[in-house]
N, C-alpha and C positions, 0 to 999 in steps of 0.2 A: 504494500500500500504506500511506504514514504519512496518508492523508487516512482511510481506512478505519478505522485507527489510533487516530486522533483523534478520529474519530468516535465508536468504542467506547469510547472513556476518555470520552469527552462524559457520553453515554448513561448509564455507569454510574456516574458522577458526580449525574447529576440523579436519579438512582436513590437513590443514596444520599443528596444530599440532601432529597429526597422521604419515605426513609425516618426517618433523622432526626428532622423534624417531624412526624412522624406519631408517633413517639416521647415526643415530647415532649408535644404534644397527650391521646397514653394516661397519660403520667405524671400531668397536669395532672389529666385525669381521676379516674384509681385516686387523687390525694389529696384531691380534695372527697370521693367517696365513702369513702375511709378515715375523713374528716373526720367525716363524716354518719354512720356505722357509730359513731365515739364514743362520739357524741353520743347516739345511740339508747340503745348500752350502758348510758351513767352514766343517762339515762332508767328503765331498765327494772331496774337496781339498786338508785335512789331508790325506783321504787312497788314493787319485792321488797320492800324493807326495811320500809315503810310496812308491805304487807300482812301482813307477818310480826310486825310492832310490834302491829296490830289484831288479828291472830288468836290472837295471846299474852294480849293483854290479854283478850281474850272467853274466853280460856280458863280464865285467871287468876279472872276474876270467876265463873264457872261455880265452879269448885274450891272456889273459897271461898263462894258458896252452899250448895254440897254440905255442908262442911265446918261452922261455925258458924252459917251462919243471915247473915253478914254480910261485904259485898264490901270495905267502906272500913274504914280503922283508922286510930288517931291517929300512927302509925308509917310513913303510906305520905307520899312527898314530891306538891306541889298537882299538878304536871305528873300525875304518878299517877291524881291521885282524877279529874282534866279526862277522860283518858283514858278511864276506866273508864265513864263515861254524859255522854252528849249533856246532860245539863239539869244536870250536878255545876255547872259553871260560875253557874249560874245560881241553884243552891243556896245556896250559897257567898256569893255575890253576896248574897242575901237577909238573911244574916247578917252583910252590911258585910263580907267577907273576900274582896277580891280587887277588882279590874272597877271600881276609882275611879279615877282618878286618882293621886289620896293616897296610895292603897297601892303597898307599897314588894315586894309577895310575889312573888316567883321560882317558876317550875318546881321549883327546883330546894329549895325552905322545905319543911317536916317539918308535915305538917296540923298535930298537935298542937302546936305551938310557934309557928304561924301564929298559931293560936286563941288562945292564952294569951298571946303580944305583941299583940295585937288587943283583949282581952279578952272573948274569946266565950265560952261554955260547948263543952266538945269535945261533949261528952254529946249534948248538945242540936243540936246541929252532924250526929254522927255517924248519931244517930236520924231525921236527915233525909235524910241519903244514905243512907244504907241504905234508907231509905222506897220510894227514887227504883224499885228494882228488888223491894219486895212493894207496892206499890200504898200503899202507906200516906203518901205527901209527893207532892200533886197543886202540879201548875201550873196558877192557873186561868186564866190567857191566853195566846194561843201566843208573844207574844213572854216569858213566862218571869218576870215580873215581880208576880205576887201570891202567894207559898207558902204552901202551906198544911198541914202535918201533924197529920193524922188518927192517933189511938189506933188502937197494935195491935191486933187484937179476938183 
């Protein structure tokens, strides 16, 4: 009877720990994939926020077409006007305002206060991004580097 005994205490022993590491093996498991679930999350929050930053801004630019005839102002910060069209940067750039080296302009600089530490004309600045979206300020090479604005007609 105590061999019987011992046997069943054996048995339920390597049961148990059999069970155990199989425990632990699920644990191991469920936290890579906790892990990779994060990771995904803070993924799919970064490009939320992005597309939501894009969708704002093309809304933004729309509004203000509607509205005045003009998307840029000398009140919007450079981060801003980058946003608002692919070629601003390049704009900008044309006018020695941004994209050297040298220069010292943040995100985070007031266009108009750019221009006037820089000594650019805003006018003349703003007539050219605003070009960007009636056709009137061509880029004549695709890498962005000869501007050219054309009279309103």
């Amino acid at each position: 009877m105590n061999v019987v005994l011992y046997a069943a205490l054996g048995v339920l022993l390597l049961a148990a720990i059999a069970s155990w590491r199989r425990s632990v093996g699920l644990k191991r498991d469920l936290d890579r994939v906790t892990a990779r679930l994060n990771d995904l999350h803070a993924f799919v929050n970064v490009a939320h926020e992005r597309l939501k930053q894009e969708i704002l801004s093309q809304v933004h630019v729309e509004l203000r077409r509607r509205g005045d005839g003009t998307a840029f102002h000398r009140d919007m910060s450079v981060g801003e006007v980058i946003k608002l069209h692919p070629q601003a940067a390049s704009v900008m750039a044309g006018f020695h305002l941004g994209g050297c080296s040298s220069c010292s302009i943040s995100d985070n600089h007031i266009l108009g206060d750019a221009a006037r530490d820089y000594g650019v004309n805003i006018d003349n600045l703003l007539t050219a991004l605003n070009g960007l979206f009636d056709g009137t300020t061509k880029m004549d090479d695709p890498a962005g580097q000869m501007l050219q604005v054309q009279p309103a007609k």
